[in-house]
C-alpha positions in Angstrom: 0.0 0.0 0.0 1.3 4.0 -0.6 2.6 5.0 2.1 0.0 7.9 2.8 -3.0 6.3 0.3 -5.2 5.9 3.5 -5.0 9.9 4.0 -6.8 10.2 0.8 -8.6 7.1 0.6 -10.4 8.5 4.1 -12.2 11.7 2.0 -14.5 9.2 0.7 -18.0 10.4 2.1 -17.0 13.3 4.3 -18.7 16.3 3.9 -18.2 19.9 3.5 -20.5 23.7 3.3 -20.4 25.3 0.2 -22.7 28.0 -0.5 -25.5 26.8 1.4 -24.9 23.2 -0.2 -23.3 20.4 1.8 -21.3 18.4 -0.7 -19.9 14.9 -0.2 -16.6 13.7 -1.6 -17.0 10.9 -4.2 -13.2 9.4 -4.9 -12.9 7.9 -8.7 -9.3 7.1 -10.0 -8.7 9.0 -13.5 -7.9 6.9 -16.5 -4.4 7.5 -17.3 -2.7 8.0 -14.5 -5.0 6.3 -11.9 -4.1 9.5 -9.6 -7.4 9.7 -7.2 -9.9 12.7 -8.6 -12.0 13.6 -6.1 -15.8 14.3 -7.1 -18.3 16.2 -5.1 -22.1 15.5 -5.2 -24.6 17.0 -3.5 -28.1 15.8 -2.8 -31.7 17.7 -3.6 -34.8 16.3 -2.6 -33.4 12.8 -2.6 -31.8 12.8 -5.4 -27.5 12.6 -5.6 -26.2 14.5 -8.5 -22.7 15.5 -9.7 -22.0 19.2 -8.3 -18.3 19.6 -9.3 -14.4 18.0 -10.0 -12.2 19.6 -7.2 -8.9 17.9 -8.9 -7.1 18.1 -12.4 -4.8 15.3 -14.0 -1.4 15.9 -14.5 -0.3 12.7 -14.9 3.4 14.4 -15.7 3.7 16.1 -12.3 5.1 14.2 -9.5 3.4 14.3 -6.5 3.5 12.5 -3.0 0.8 9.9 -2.5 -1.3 12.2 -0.2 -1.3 15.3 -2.6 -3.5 16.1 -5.0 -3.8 19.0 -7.9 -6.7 21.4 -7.1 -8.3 23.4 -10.2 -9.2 26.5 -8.5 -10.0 28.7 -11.2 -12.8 29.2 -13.7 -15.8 27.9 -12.3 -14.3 26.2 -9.4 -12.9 29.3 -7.6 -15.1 29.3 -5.0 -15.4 25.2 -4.5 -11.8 25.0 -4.3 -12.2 27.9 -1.4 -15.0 26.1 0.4 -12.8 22.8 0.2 -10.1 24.1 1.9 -11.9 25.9 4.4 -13.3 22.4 5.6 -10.3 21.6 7.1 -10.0 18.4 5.1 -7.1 19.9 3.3 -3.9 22.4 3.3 -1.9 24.1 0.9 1.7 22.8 0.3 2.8 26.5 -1.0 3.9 24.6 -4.5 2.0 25.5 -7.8 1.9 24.1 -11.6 1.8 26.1 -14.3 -1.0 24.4 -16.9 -0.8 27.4 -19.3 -2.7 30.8 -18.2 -3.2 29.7 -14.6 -1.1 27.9 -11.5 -2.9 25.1 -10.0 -2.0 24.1 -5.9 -0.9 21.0 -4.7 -3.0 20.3 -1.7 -2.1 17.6 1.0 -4.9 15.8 2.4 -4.8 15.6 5.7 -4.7 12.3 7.5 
């Protein structure tokens, strides 16, 4: 097992506030480089429906095996806020340039 895998293996079904939705993690594994991509539903009158990708794949970065990329721009500026305000996460300080924008690597806490 990675050494850290559990840290993000343990996101599946917590929950976190953003505005006025509480969202649930869903974990897939993306295609090419099986990195973890963490999903977040939310739920309306019963029903579960996709709300939002908090990760991107960049299967070329190296990254430890409780990190994760974070798109936080675009449409996902203020998910990517909420997420980290939940305390599930914190910012390692490094960035990746993917063209216009930087994304975070974020370390899921354990």
């Amino acid at each position: 097992m990675e050494k850290n895998a559990s840290a993000i293996e343990s996101l599946q079904g917590k929950e976190f506030l953003c505005m006025g939705e509480t969202l649930t993690i869903w974990l897939e594994r993306y295609a090419i480089s099986k990195r973890p991509a963490v999903e977040l539903l939310c739920t309306d009158d019963g029903v579960t429906m996709p709300y939002g990708t908090l990760t991107v794949n960049m299967p070329e970065v190296e990254l430890e095996d409780d990190e994760i990329i974070i798109k936080n721009w675009s449409e996902n500026e203020w998910l990517a806020e909420a997420a980290l305000k939940s305390g599930l996460f914190e910012d390692t300080g490094r960035r990746i340039p993917t063209g216009f924008v930087e994304a975070p690597v974020w370390r899921v806490k354990s």
